[in-house]
Every structure is written in structure tokens, then in C-alpha cells.
N, C-alpha and C positions, 0 to 999 in steps of 0.2 A: 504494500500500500504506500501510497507518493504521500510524503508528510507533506502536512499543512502549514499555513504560517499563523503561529498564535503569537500572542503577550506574551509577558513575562509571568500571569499566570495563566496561561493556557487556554484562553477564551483564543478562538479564533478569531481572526483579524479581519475576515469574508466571511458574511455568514452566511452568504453563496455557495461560500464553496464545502459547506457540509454536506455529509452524507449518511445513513444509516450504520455505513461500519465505521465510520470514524467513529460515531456514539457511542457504539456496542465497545469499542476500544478504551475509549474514555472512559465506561462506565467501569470497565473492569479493571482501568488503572486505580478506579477509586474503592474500588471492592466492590460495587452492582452487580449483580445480574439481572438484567434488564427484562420486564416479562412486555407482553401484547401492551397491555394497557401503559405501561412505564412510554413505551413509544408513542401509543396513541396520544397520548399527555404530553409529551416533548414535541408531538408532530401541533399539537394545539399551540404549541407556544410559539412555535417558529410560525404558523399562519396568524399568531395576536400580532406578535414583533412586526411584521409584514406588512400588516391591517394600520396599525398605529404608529409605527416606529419607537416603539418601547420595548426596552427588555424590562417587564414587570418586577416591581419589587414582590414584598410578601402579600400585602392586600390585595391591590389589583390582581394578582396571580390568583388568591384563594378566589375571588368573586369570579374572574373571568372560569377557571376550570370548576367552580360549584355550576356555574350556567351550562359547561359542556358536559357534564360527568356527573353532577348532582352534587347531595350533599356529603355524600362519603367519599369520594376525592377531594373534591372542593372544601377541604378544612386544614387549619393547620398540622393538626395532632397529626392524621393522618402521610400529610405531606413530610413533618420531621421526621416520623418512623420510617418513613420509604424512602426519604432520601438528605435525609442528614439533620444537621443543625442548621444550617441556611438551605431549604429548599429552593428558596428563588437563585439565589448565585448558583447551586448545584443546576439545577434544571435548563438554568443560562448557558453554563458550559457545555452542559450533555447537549443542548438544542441547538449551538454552535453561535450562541447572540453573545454581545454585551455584556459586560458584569449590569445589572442591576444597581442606580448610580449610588441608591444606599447600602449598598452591603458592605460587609467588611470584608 
């Protein structure tokens, strides 16, 4: 696989230029394994990013994926267990956007 050009933390630089296996690569540098819905969820984010030009922090994120996915995706609790302590920077990275301009 032809590496990409990220930051200095790893966010890509095109978010063009992602692809499915660069995530699944990603995910698994972070310790994921990525199921159906983990992608469905990352493919929702790269079309909000797209729609808005935001890479969502935590709220907008929770609000936007409760609208696609309901209430049991769309919540925090849920989102830190599946995918860390900052689910929006995570789900940033894995979706190939922006860090999220609040996150640490």
C-alpha cells in the first residue's frame, strides 16, 4: 500500500485521498478492529465533513450520528467505549479528516 501524507499526528493531509484500507490500517495501529457499523459511522463522517466542511467535535458528532444511527450510536458513553477517550479526534483520523479544532 503507497503511504499517504499525514501530520505530524497522523491525520491525513487529503482527505481525498483516503481509502477503506488505509482505515482498517489505522484502526489496527490503534488497536481496533473495525466491524460493518464502525465503517458505516466513519463513512457518515467523511459525507458530514463533505456536506459542511467540519470535522465535528464531540457534540455535533453525537447529534449528527444519533440522527443516522439513532440513539444507541449517537451517544457518548457509547462512542468512548468503541472508540476511545476522544471519539471525535479518533473517528477524525480513522475517516481521514481534520483533527476536530477542539481536541487535544
Amino acid at each position: 500500500m503507497t503511504a499517504l501524507a499525514t501530520d505530524h499526528l497522523g491525520f491525513l493531509q487529503n482527505a481525498r485521498d483516503w481509502h477503506a484500507d488505509w482505515c482498517r490500517q489505522q484502526a489496527a495501529e490503534q488497536g481496533l478492529d473495525l466491524t460493518d457499523q464502525d465503517l458505516a459511522i466513519i463513512q457518515s463522517l467523511r459525507e458530514f465533513y463533505f456536506r459542511y466542511d467540519l470535522s465535528p467535535a464531540m457534540r455535533p458528532l453525537v447529534k449528527h450520528l444519533k440522527g443516522e444511527f439513532g440513539a444507541e450510536v449517537g451517544n457518548s458513553i457509547f462512542l468512548m467505549q468503541r472508540f476511545g477517550e476522544s471519539p471525535a479526534r479518533m473517528l477524525a483520523l480513522l475517516a481521514g479528516l481534520p483533527k476536530p479544532k477542539n481536541c487535544l
